[in-house]
N, C-alpha and C positions, 0 to 999 in steps of 0.2 A: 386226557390227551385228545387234538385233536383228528378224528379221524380222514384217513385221505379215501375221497370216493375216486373211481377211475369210470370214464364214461365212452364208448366207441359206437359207431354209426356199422351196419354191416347190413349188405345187398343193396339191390337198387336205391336209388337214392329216391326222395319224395319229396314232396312240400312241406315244411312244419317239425323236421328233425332239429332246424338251428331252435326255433321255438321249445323243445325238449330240453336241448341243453342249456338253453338262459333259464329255464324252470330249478334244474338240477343244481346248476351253477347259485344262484339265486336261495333255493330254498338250504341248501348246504350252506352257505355261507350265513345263514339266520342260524344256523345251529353253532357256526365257528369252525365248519370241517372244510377241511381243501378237496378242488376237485383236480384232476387231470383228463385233458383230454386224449386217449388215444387214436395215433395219426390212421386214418386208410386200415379201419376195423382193426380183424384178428392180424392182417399184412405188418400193422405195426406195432406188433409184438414175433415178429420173425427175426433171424437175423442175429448179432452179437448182442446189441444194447436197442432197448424198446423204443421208438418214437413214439413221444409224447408235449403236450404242451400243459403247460400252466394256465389252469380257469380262472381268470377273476372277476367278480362281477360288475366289475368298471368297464369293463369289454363286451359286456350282455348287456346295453340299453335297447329301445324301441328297434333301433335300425336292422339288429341284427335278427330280430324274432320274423320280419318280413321280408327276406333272404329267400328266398328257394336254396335248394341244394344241403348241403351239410357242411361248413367251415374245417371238417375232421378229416373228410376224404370218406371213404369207403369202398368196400371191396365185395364184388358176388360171383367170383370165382377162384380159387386155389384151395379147397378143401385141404385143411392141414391134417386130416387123418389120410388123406389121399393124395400129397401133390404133387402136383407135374414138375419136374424140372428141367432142367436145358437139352441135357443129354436122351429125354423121351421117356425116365425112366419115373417112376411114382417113388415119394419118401413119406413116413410117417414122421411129421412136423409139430406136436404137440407137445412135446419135451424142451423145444426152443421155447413157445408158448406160455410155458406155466414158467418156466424158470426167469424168463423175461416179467413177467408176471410178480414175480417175488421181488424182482429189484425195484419195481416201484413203494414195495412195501404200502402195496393198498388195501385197505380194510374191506372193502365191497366194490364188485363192478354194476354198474349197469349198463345193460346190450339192448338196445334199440332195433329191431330187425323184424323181416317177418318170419311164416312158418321154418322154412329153411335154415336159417340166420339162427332162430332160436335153440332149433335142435342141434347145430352144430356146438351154438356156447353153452349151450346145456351140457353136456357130453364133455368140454371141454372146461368145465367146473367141475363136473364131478370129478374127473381126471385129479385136475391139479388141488383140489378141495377150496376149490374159490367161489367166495360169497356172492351171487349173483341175483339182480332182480332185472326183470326184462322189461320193455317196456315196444307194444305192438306198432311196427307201420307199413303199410304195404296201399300201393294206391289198388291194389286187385280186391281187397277187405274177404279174403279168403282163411286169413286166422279162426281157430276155432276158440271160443268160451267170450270173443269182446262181438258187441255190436257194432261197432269199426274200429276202425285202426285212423291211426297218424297219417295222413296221406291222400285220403281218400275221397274226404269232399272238396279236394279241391280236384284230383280228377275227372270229379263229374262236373263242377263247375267249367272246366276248360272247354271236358265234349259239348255240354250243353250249349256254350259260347259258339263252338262251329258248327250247333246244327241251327244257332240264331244265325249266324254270317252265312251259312249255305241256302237256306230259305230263299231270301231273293233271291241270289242267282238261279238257284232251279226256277223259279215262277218265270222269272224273266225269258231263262231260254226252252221254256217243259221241258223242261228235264226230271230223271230219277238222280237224288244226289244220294250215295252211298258213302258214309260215315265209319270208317275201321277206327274202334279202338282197343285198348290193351284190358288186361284181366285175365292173362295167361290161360288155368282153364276153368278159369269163375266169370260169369257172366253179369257180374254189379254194375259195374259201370255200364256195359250197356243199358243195362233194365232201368236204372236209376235216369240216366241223362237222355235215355228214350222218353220215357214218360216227360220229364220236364221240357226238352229242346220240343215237341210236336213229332217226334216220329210215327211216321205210320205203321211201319215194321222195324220190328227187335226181333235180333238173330242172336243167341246163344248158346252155349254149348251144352247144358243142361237142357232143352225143348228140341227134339225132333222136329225137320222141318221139309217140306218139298216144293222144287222152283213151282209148282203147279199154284200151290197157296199163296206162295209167295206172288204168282203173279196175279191172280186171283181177286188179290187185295190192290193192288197199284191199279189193277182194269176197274175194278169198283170207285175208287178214286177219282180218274179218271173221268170215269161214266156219268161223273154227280157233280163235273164241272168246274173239278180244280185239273190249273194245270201240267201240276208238280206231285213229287211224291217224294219222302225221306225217308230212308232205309239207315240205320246202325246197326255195324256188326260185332259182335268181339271177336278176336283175334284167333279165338280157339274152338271156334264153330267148322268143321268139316266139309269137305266136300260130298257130295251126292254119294259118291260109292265109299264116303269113309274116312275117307283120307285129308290127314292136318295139312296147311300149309305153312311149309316150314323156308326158313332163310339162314343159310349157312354164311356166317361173318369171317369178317379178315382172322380171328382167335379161335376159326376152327367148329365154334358151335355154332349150331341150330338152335331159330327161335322162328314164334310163332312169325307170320306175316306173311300179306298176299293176296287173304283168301276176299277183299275187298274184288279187289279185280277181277276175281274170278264170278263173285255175284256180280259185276257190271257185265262181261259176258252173258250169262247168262241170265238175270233179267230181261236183257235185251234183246236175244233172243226169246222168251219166251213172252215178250208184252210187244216186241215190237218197237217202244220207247229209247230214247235216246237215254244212257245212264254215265256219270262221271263217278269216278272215287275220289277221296281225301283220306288219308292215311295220318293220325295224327300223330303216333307213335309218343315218341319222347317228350314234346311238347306239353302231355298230361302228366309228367314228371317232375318240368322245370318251372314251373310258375311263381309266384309268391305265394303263404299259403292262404286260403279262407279265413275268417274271423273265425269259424267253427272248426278248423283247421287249429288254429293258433290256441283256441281255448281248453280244445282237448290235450293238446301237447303239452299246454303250461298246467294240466291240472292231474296229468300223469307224471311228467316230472317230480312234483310237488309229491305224490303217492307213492313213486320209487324211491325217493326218500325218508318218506315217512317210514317205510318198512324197512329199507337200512338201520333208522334209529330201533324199531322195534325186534330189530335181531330174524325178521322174517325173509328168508331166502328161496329159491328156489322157484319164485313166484313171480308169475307177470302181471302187471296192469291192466285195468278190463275198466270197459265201459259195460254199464248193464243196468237199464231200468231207470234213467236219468240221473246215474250215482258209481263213480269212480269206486273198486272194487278190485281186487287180489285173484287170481285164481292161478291153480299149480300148470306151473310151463307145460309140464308132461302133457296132461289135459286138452292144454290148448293146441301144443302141433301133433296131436292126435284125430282131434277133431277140427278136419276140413272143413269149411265153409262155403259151401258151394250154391246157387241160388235154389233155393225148394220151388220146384215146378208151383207148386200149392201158394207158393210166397205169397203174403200181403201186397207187394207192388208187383205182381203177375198181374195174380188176383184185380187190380188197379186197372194196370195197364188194359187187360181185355174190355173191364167194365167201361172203356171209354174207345170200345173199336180198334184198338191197336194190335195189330197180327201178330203172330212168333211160329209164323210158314208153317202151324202144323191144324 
C-alpha cells in the first residue's frame, strides 16, 4: 500500500524550506507514496479538522525550490503543551493534535525546524506515537550533532552582501559602519559573514569584550591610513554591565534588538569617530536560498525519506564530515551549538587581525 508522508514547516521561517519539501515531495513520489503538506506547522493540526494540502510533484519544479519562505506557512509561537488563549488563560492542546493527526491516516511526519521546533514535535510524537523524522533549519546554525542547518548559508550570504554595500559608503564619508545581525544567542553568523564581508571587529556573545578594545582597534585602523572601519554585531552580545537588548513587539514578546545602536553610541564616544548602524533583521531570512542552501535541503529531504522507507524514526538529518547522516533528535536539541571561543574560524578571523573587543 501506498504510504502517505505528512510534511510541516515550524519556527522562523528560512531560506531553503520550499527546497526540502520538493526533495520530500519528489523522492516520495519515486517510491509511489503520497505526501501532505501541513498548513502553518503544528497551528494546522489544531482545531476541529486538520489543514492540510495535497503534494504533488508537478507543483515542485525549479521555480519553487528558489522561493524564500515556506509555501506551508509556519508558526513559532503557541506552545500546544502551553497555550495561550483568548480569555489569558493557558490550555494543554496536544489531544486536538494527535487526534487531528490520525484523521490524516499518515504513516510518518517529517518536521523541519530548529532546536526548539524539534523538541516541541519530539515530545508531541511521543505523546500521540507518531513516526517522525526531523529534518534541521535555523538561519542562527545553533542545532546540536549537524554542521549546519537549512538556512543558514544563505544568512551569511545576505550579511556578507551588506558589509560589501556598506564598504563604500563608510570610505566615502569615514565612517564606522555597524552591521547588527541575528543568531539569537549563537554568534555564526556574525563570525562567518565577518571574516568573509572585511570586518574589522566581530562582536558575539560567546567572546568577552570591552569599548576600550574595541576602540583600540578602529584607532589602529585609522592610524595606518584607512578611512573607515566595519564593525558586525550579533544580536545577543550585551551591554557593558550585562544586560541584553531586548524589543518587545505588538504579540507581547521580547526579542533580541538594538544593541547595534548602542555600540554606535558608544564607539563614538570612545574613538571620537562618526559611527552609523544597519540593522538587517528579517531580511537574512527572506532571500532566495544559496546553491549550498538548495543542495543541502534537497539532499536532506531525500535522507528523511530514506529513513521513512527504513522504518528508522526518532531521528533527525545531519550533515557531518561531507556526508548526510542520521542522528537521534534527543541528541541534537540537547547539544547547543554555540560558537567555541577556540573555533577554527575564531581561530581564522584573528590570524588575519580581526578583533572580537577582548
Amino acid at each position: 500500500m501506498s504510504k502517505r508522508i505528512g510534511i510541516l514547516t515550524s519556527g522562523g521561517d528560512c531560506a531553503g524550506l520550499n527546497a526540502v519539501i520538493r526533495a520530500v515531495v519528489h523522492s516520495a513520489h519515486q517510491k509511489g507514496w503520497e505526501t501532505y503538506g501541513i498548513v502553518d506547522g503544528t497551528a494546522g493540526l489544531l482545531g476541529d479538522e486538520p489543514e492540510y494540502r495535497v503534494l504533488l510533484p508537478e507543483q515542485f519544479d525549479g521555480t519553487v525550490m528558489r522561493m524564500g519562505g515556506t509555501i506551508l506557512g509556519t508558526t513559532n509561537k503557541g506552545d500546544p503543551f502551553h497555550f495561550p488563549m483568548p480569555d489569558g488563560t493557558f490550555k494543554d492542546r496536544t489531544e486536538e493534535i494527535i487526534a487531528n493527526y490520525k484523521k490524516m491516516k499518515l504513516d510518518a511526519v517529517v518536521g523541519i525546524g530548529g532546536d526548539g521546533s524539534h523538541a516541541i514535535l519530539r515530545r508531541l510524537a511521543q505523546a500521540g506515537g507518531v513516526p517522525m523524522v526531523g529534518i534541521p533549519k535555523t538561519i542562527d546554525n545553533d542545532i546540536g550533532e549537524t554542521e549546519t542547518s537549512v538556512g543558514f548559508d544563505t544568512a551569511v550570504a545576505v550579511a556578507t552582501e551588506a558589509l560589501d554595500r556598506l564598504q563604500p559608503t563608510a570610505a566615502s564619508h569615514d565612517r564606522v559602519m555597524i552591521l547588527e545581525v541575528m543568531g539569537r544567542d549563537a554568534g555564526h553568523i556574525a563570525l562567518a559573514a565577518g571574516i568573509a564581508g572585511g570586518a574589522d571587529v566581530i562582536l558575539i556573545p560567546e567572546i568577552p569584550y570591552t569599548i576600550e578594545k574595541i576602540a583600540e582597534k578602529i584607532k589602529k585602523v585609522k592610524k595606518k591610513g584607512r578611512n573607515f572601519a566595519l564593525v558586525i554585531v550579533s544580536e545577543a552580545v550585551k551591554t557593558i554591565d550585562g544586560k541584553p537588548f531586548m524589543v518587545t513587539h505588538s504579540d507581547g514578546q521580547s526579542r533580541y534588538g538594538g544593541i547595534g545602536n548602542y555600540f554606535s553610541g558608544e564607539i563614538s564616544k570612545a574613538t571620537g569617530f562618526e559611527a552609523r548602524v544597519t540593522v538587517l533583521g528579517h531580511v537574512q531570512r527572506g532571500s532566495p536560498p544559496t546553491y549550498n542552501d538548495r543542495l543541502l535541503a534537497t539532499a536532506f529531504g531525500v535522507k528523511a525519506v530514506d529513513l521513512i522507507e527504513k522504518g528508522q524514526f526518532d531521528r533527525m538529518v545531519a550533515w557531518k564530515n561531507r556526508e548526510v547522516v542520521d542522528v537521534s533528535i534527543e541528541k541534537a536539541i540537547a547539544a547547543y551549538q554555540a560558537v567555541d571561543p577556540d573555533d577554527t574560524m575564531v581561530h581564522t578571523a584573528r590570524g588575519i587581525g580581526i578583533s572580537f573587543g577582548d
